[in-house]
Each structure stands twice: as C-alpha cells, then as structure tokens.
C-alpha positions as CSV (number, residue, x, y, z in Angstrom):
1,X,-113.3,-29.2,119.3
2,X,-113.2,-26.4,121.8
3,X,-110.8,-23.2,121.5
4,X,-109.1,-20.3,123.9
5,X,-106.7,-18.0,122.8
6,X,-104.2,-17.2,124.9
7,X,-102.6,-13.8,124.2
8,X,-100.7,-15.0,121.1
9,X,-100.9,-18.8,121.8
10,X,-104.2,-20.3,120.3
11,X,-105.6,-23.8,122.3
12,X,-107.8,-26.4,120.6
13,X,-108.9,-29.0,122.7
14,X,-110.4,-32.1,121.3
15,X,-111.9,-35.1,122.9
16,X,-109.5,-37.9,122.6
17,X,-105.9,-38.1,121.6
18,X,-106.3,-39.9,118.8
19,X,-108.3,-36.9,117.4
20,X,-106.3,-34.7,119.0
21,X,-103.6,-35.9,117.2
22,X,-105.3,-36.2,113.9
23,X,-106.3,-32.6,113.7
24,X,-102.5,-31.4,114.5
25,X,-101.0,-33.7,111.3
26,X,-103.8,-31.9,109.1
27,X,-102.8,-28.4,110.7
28,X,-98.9,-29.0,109.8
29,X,-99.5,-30.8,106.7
30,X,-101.5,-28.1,105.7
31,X,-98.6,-25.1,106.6
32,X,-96.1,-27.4,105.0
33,X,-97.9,-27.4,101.5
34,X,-98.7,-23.8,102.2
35,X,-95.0,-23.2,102.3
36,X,-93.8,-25.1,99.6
37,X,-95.9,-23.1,97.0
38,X,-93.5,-20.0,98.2
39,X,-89.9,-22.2,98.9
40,X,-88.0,-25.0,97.6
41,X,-87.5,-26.7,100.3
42,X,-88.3,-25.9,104.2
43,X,-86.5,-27.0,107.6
44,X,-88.5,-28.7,110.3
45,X,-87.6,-29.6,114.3
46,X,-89.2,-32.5,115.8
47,X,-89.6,-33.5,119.5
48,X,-89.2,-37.1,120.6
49,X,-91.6,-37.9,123.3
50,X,-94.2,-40.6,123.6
51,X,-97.1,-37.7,123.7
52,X,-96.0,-36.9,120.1
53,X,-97.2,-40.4,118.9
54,X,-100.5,-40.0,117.7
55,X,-99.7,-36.7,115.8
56,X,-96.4,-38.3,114.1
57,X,-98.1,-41.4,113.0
58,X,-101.0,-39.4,111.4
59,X,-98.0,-37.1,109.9
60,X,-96.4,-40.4,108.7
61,X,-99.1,-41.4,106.7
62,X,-100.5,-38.3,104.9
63,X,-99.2,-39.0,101.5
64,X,-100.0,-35.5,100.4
65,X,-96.9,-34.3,101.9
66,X,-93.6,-33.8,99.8
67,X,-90.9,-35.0,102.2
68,X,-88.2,-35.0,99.9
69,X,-88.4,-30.9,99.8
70,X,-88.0,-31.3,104.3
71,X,-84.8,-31.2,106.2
72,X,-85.5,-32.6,109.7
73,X,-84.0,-32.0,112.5
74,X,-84.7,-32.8,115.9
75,X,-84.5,-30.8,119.5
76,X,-82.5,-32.4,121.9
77,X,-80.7,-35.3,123.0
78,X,-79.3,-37.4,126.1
79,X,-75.4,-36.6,126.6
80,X,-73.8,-39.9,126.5
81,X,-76.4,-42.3,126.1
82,X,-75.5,-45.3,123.5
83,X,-76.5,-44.3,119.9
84,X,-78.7,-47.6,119.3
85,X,-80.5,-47.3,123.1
86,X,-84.4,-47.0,122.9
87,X,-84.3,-44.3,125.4
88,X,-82.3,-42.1,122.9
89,X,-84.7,-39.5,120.7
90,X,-83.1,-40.1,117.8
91,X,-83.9,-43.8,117.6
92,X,-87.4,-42.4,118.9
93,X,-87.5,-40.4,116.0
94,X,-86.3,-42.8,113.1
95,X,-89.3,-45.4,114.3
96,X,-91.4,-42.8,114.6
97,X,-91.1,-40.9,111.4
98,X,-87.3,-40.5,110.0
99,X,-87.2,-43.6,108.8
100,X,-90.6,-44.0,107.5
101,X,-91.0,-41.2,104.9
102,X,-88.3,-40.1,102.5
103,X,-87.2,-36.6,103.7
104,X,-84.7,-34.9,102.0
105,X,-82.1,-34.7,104.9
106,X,-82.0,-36.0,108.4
107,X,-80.0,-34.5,111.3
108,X,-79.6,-36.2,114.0
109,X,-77.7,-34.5,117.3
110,X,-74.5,-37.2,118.1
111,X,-74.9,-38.1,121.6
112,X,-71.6,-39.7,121.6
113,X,-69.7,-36.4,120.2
114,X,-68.0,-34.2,122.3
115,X,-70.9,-32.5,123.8
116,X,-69.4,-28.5,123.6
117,X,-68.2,-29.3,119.6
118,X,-71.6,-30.9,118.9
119,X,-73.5,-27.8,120.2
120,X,-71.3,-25.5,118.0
121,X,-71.5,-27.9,115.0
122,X,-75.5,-28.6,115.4
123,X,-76.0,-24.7,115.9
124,X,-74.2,-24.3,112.7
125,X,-76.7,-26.5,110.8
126,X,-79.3,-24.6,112.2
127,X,-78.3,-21.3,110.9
128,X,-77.8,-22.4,107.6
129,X,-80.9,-24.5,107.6
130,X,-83.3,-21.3,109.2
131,X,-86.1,-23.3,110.8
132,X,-90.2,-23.1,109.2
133,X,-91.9,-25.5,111.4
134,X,-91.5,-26.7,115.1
135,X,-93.4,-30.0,116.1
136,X,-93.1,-29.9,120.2
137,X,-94.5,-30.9,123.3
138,X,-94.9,-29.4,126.7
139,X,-92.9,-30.9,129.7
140,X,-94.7,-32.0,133.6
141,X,-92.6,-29.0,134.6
142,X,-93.4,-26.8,131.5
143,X,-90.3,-27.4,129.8
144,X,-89.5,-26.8,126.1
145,X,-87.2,-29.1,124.8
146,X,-85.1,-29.4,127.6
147,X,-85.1,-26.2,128.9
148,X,-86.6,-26.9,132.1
149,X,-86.9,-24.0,134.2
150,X,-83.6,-23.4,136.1
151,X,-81.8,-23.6,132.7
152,X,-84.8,-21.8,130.6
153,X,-83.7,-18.5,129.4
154,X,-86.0,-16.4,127.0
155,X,-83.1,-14.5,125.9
156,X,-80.6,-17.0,125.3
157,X,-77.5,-16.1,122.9
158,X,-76.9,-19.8,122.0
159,X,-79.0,-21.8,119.4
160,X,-78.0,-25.4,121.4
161,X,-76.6,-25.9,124.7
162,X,-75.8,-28.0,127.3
163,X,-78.1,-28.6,130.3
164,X,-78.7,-30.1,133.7
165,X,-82.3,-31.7,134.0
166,X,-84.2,-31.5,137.1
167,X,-85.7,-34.5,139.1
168,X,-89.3,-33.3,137.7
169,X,-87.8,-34.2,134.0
170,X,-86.0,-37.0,135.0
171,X,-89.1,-38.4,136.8
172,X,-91.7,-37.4,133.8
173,X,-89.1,-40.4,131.5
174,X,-89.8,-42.8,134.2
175,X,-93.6,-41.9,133.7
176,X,-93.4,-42.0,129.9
177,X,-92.1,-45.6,130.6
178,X,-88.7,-45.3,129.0
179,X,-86.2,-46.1,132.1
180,X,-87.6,-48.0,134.7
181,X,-86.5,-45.8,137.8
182,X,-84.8,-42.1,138.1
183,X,-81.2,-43.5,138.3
184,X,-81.4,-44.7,135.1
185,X,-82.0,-40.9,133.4
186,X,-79.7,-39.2,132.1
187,X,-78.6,-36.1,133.7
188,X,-77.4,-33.9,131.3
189,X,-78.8,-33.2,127.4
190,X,-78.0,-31.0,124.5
191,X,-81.0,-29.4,123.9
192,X,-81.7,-26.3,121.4
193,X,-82.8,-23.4,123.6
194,X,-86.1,-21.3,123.9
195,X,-85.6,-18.0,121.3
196,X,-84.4,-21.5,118.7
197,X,-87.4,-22.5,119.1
198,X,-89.3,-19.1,119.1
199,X,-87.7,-18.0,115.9
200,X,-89.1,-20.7,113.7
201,X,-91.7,-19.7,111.4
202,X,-94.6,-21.8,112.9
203,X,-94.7,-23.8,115.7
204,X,-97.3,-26.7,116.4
205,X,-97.5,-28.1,120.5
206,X,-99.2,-31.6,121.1
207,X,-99.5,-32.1,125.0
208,X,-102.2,-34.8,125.5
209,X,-102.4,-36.8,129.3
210,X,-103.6,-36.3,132.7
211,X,-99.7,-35.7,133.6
212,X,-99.6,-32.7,131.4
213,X,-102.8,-30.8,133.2
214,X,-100.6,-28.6,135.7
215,X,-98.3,-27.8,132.9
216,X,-100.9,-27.0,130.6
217,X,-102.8,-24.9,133.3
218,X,-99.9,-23.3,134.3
219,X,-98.4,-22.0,130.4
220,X,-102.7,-20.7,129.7
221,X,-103.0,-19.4,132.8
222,X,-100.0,-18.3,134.5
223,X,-97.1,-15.6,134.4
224,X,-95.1,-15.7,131.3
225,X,-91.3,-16.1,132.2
226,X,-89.0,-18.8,132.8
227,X,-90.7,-20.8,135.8
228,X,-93.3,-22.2,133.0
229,X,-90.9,-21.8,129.7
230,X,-93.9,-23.0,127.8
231,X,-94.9,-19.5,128.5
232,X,-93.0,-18.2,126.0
233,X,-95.3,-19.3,122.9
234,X,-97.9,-16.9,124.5
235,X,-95.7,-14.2,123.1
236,X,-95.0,-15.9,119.9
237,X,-96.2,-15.9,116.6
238,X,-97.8,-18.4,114.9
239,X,-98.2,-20.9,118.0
240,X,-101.0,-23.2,118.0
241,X,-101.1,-26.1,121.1
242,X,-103.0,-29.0,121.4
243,X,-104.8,-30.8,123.9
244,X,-107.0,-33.5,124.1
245,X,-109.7,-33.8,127.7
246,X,-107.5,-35.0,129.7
247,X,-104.4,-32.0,130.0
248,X,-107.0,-29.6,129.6
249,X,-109.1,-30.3,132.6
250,X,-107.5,-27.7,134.5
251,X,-108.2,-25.1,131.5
C-alpha cells in the first residue's frame, strides 16, 4: 500500500481491487465498532455503483459487525425508473448488501414517489437519523452522488434534491454495463447533495478502474470547487479514498 495526503483527504493506493477493496471493509468495520462502544445505534449512506463491489462484499461478510445497531440509507436514485429494474440502486443495494445482513432499518429513496415530496420526506429521515458513516464512490466527471458538476453546489441549503445528469454520467452507466446505450439513462435523479454528504461523521471513497484515473487526478490534484465536486472531501474531515493501480496512475 502506498499513501498521499491531500490537504484533509488521505489516499491509499493498493495493488488490486480486490485488495483495495479488502482494506476499505476493515477500515469501516473498524470505525463502526469504534462507534458503537460510544452510541446505540449509528446511521450509514451507501452508494450503488459497480466500483463499490469488492468493498461491499468484503463488508457483507465480516461477521464482527453488529448490523442490527445500523440504519442504512442510500444516496440517490433514478426518477421514475421501475422499482424492480436492475438499473435501479436500490435493487443494487439489496443484492449487494441490504438484503444480505440484518440491519436494523433500511431506507430506500421511492423512485416512483412524487419526486419534490420524496425529497422533502427522505431529507426528513435524514435529519432525524444524523448520518456517522458515508460509503461513496467518485464519478468519470468527479461527481458525488449525483451531483455532477453543473448541479454541484458546496453550499447547498437542501439535504436531497432533484437533478439533471450530464451526458459524462449518463455515458459512465453505459460503461458500468447497466443500460446498453445513453438513451436508455435516465435523465433526472434524486440525489442527496454535497454538504449531506460532508456533514457525516466519516466518510470512506472506493474509486477503483482505469475510467476513474482523470477523476481521481483531477479531485488530488486540482482546484477544489464545484468543476471536480469530489473536491470537496479535501476540505473535509475524516475522508479517506481508495484506489487500487489502475485510477491512480495519474496520481
């Protein structure tokens, strides 16, 4: 393992994903037990994204974690996609890991809801449920959930919205092989926004792949504001990203 630090954002880079991926369950499973000496119970957020499959899985399995004191929650969803599609993150999410270990609640974002009432009633949650732990990813285009950057706003007054996705997000689903062409995508999404994200306790970034190099370049490296909203765990406590050799090449 190789590390940088970042200003406040701390990179390990390891050689594979598989390890990569291995050493970022142990990480959180570790500041999960670490919090439950001090709280009853703690909130997470999870992303849904194929580049979150090797840390989930090794998640899934470490039976040294109490799930029934975790509230899960994820961090975005398609607007109007059907509830049972594939492409939908949280049917991702229950194959991945809702389903598979017994957490004490799971809350799912209704894509079929009214889209401005389900942003109200899923920031709601959120306040009462104060979030501990994000588990997230870093976009192609250096998006945060999906607050790609003509939407990304470090000072956002709303814990959820509703966005537009560019043709750089779009495209990166087509990549991740779940639609088969850009027409397919979705163009809008719920999505919680950046300071959400920033206020959680911890947060814990997996970005593995070739694809993610720029990206992962660009939030080490590069200006911190809204162009590359990955940026903004460079100015955040208690951020820790991943990488295995292939999106740090660049680095």
């Amino acid at each position: 393992m190789k590390t940088l630090q970042a200003d406040k954002l701390l990179v390990k880079i390891y050689g594979t994903r598989d390890e990569m991926g291995v050493n970022a369950a142990k990480d959180i499973a570790e500041c999960i037990k670490s919090l439950l000496k001090k709280k009853e119970e703690i909130n997470m957020i999870f992303a849904a994204a194929p580049s979150q499959n090797e840390v989930l899985k090794a998640l899934m399995q470490d039976k040294s974690v109490e799930w029934n004191r975790i509230n899960a929650f994820h961090m975005d969803e398609y607007i109007g996609i059907d509830k049972n599609a594939p492409q939908s993150f949280a049917v991702f999410l229950k194959n991945a890991i809702f389903d598979k270990v017994p957490f004490k609640s799971v809350n799912l974002i209704d894509c079929t809801a009214e889209p401005n009432e389900e942003a109200k009633r899923y920031s709601a949650l959120l306040e009462k449920f104060p979030t501990d732990i994000v588990c997230m990813g870093i976009g192609e285009n250096g998006h945060i959930a999906f607050n790609d950057p003509h939407v990304a706003d470090f000072n956002d007054e709303q814990i959820a919205k509703i966005v537009d996705l560019d043709d750089v997000c779009r495209m990166q689903q087509v990549h991740d092989g779940c639609f088969a062409k850009i027409d397919d995508v979705p163009k809008y999404a719920l999505t919680l926004t950046c300071p959400t994200l920033s206020k959680a306790t911890y947060r814990f970034c997996v970005v593995p792949a070739p694809s993610k190099a720029n990206a992962v370049k660009n939030t080490v490296y590069g200006e911190v504001d809204e162009k590359c909203p990955a940026t903004v765990l460079r100015i955040t406590d208690n951020s820790v990203m991943y990488c295995d050799k292939d999106s740090a090449e660049l680095l």
